[in-house]
MDAnalysis code that builds the backbone (N, CA, C; Angstrom):
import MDAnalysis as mda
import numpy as np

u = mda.Universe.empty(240, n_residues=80, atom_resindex=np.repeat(np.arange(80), 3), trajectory=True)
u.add_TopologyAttr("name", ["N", "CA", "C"] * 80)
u.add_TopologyAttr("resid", np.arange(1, 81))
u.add_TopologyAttr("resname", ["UNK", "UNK", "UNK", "UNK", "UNK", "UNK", "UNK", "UNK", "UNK", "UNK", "UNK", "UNK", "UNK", "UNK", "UNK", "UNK", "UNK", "UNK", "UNK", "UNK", "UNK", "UNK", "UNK", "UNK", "UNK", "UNK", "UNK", "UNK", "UNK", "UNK", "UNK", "UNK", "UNK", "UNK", "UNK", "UNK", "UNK", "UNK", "UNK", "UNK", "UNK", "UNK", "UNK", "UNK", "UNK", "UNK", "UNK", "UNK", "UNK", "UNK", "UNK", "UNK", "UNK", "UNK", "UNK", "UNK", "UNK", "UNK", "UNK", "UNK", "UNK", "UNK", "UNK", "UNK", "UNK", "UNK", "UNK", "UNK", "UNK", "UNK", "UNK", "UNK", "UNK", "UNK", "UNK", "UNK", "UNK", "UNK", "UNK", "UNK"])
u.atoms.positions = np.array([
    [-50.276, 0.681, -14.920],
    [-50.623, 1.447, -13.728],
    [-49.448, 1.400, -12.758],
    [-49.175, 2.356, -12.491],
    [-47.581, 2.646, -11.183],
    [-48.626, 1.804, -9.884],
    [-47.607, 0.809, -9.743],
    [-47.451, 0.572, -8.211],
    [-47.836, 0.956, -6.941],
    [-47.200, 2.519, -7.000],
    [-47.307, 3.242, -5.747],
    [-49.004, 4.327, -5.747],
    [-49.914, 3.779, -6.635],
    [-51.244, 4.804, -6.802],
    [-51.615, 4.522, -5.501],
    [-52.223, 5.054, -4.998],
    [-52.689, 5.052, -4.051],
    [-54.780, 5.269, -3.999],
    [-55.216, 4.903, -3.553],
    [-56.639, 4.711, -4.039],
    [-57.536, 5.851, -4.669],
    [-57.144, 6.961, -3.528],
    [-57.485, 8.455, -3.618],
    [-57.335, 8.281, -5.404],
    [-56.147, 8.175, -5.579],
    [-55.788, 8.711, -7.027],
    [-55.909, 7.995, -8.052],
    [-56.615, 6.394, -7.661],
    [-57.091, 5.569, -8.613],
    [-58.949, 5.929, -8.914],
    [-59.293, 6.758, -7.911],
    [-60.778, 7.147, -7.849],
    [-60.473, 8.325, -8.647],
    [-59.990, 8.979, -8.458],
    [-59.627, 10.409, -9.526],
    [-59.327, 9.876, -10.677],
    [-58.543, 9.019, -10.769],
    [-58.337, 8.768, -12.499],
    [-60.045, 8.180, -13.239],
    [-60.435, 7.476, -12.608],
    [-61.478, 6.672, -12.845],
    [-62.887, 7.996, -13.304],
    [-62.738, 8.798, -12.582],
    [-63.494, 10.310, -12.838],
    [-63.301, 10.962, -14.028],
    [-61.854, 11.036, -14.190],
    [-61.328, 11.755, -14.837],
    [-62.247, 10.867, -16.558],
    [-61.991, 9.223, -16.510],
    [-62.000, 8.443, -17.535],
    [-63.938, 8.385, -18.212],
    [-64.051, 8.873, -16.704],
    [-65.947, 8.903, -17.033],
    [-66.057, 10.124, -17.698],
    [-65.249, 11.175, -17.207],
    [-65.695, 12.003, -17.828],
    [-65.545, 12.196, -19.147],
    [-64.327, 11.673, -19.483],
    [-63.529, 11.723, -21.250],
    [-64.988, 11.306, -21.798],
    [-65.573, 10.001, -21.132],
    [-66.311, 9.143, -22.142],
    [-67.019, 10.119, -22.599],
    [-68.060, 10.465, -21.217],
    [-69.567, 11.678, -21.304],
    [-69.073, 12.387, -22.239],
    [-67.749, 12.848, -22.146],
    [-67.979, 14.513, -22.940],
    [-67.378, 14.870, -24.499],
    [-66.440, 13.790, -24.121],
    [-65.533, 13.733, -25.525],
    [-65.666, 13.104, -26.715],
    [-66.589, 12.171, -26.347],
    [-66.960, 10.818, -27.151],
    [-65.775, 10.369, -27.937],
    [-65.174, 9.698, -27.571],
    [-63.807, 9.113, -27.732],
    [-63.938, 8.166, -28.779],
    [-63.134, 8.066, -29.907],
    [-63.671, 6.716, -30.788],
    [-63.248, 5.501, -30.227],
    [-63.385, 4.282, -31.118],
    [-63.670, 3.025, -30.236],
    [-61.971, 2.979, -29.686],
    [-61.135, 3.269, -30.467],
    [-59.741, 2.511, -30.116],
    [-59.222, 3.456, -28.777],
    [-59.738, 5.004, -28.725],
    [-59.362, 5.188, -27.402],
    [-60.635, 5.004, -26.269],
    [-61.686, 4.597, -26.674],
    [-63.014, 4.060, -25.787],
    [-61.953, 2.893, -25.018],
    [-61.905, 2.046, -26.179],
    [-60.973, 0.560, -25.586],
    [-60.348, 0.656, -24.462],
    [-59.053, 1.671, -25.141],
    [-58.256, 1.841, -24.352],
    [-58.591, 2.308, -22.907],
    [-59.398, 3.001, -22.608],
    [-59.708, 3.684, -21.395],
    [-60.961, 3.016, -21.087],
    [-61.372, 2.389, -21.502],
    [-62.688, 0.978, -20.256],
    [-60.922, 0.039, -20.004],
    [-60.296, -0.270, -20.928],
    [-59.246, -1.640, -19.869],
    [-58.396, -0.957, -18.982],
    [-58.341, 0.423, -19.206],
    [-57.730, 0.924, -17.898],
    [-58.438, 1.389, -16.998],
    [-59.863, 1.883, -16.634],
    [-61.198, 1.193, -16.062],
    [-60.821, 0.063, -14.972],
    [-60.996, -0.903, -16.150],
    [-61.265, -2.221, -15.615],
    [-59.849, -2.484, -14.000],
    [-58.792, -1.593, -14.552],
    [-57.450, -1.942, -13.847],
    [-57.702, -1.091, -12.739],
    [-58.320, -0.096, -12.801],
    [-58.238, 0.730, -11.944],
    [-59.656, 0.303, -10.619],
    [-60.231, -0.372, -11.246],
    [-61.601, -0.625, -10.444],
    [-60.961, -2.264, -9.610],
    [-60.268, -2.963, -10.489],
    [-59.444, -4.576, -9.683],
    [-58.899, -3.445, -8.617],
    [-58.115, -2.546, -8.853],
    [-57.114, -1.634, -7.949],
    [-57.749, -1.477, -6.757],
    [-58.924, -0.804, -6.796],
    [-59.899, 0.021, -5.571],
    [-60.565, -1.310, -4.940],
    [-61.070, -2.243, -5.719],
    [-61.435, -3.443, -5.166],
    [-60.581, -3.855, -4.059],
    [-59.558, -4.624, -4.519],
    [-58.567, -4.755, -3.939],
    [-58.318, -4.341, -2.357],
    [-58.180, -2.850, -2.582],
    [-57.795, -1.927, -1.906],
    [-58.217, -2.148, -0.895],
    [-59.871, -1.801, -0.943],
    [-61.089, -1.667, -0.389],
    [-61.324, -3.065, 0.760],
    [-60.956, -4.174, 0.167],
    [-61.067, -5.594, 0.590],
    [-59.969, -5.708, 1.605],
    [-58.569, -5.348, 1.071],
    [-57.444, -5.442, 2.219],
    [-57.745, -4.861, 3.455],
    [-58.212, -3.325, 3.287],
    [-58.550, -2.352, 4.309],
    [-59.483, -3.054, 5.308],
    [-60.263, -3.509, 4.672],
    [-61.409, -4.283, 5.485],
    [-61.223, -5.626, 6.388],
    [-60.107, -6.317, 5.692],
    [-59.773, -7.499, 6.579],
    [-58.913, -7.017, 7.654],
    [-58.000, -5.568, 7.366],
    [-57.248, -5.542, 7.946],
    [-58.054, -4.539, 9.099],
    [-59.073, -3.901, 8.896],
    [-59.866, -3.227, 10.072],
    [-60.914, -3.997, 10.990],
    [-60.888, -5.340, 10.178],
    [-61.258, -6.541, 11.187],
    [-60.499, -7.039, 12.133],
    [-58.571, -7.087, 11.663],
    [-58.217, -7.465, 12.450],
    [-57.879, -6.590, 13.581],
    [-58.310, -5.411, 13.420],
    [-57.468, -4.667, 14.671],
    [-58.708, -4.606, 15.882],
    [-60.003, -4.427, 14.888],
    [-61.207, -4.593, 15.859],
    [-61.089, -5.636, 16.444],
    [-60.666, -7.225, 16.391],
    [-60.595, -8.196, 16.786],
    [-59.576, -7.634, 17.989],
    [-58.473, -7.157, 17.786],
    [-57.366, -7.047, 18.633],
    [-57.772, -6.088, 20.098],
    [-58.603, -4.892, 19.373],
    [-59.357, -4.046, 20.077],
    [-60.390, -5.343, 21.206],
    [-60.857, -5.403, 20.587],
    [-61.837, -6.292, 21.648],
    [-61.223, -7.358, 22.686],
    [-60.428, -7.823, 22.182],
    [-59.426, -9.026, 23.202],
    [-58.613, -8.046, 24.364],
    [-58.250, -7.076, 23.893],
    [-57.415, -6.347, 25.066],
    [-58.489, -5.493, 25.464],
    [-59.662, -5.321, 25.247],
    [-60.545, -4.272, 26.211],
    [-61.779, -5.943, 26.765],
    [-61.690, -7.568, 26.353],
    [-62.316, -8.348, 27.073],
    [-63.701, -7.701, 26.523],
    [-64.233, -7.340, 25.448],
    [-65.357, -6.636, 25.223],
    [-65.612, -7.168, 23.604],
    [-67.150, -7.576, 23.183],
    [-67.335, -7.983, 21.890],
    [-67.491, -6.684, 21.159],
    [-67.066, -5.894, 20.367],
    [-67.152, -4.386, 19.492],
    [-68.655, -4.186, 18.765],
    [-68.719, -6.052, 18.977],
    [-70.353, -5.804, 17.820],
    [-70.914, -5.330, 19.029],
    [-71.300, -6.421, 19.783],
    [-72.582, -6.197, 20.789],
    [-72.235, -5.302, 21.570],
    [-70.969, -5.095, 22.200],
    [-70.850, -3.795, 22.961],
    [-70.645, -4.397, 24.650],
    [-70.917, -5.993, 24.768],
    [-70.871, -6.121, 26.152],
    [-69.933, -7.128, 26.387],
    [-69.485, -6.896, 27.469],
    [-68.550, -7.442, 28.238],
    [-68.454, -9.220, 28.032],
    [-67.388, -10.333, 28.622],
    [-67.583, -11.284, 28.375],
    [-67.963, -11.760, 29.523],
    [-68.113, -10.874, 31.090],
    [-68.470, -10.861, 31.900],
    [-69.853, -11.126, 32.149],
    [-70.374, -9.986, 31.118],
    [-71.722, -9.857, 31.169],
    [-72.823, -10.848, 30.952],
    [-71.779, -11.861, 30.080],
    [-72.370, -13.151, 29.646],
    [-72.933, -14.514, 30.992],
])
């Protein structure tokens, strides 16, 4: 798998691989082949998915310290 995929296009391949299965019925050695590239492409989006998320925690965190405001609850530290 290239490096530079980007998720968009690891979800498209992954479509693309469901569909081979449904329609083509692939014998086992290219079945194989395309569930372990599956498997690479789904660690990929995992991945992805997980970074994005810590990293949209940290900005909400950052967000909230410079506006003095909790993002969950919505209120002030004042308010407390």
């Amino acid at each position: 798998m290239s490096k530079n995929r980007t998720y968009n296009e690891a979800s498209a391949r992954l479509e693309e691989i469901v569909a081979i299965i449904e329609h083509n019925n692939p014998d086992v050695d290219e079945l194989t082949r395309l569930v372990e590239e599956a498997v690479e492409l789904v660690a990929f989006c995992r991945d992805k998915l997980t970074g994005t998320d810590k990293q949209l925690e940290t900005l909400m965190a950052r967000l909230d310290e410079s506006n003095g405001k909790s993002f969950v609850s919505g209120k002030s530290e004042s308010d407390d």
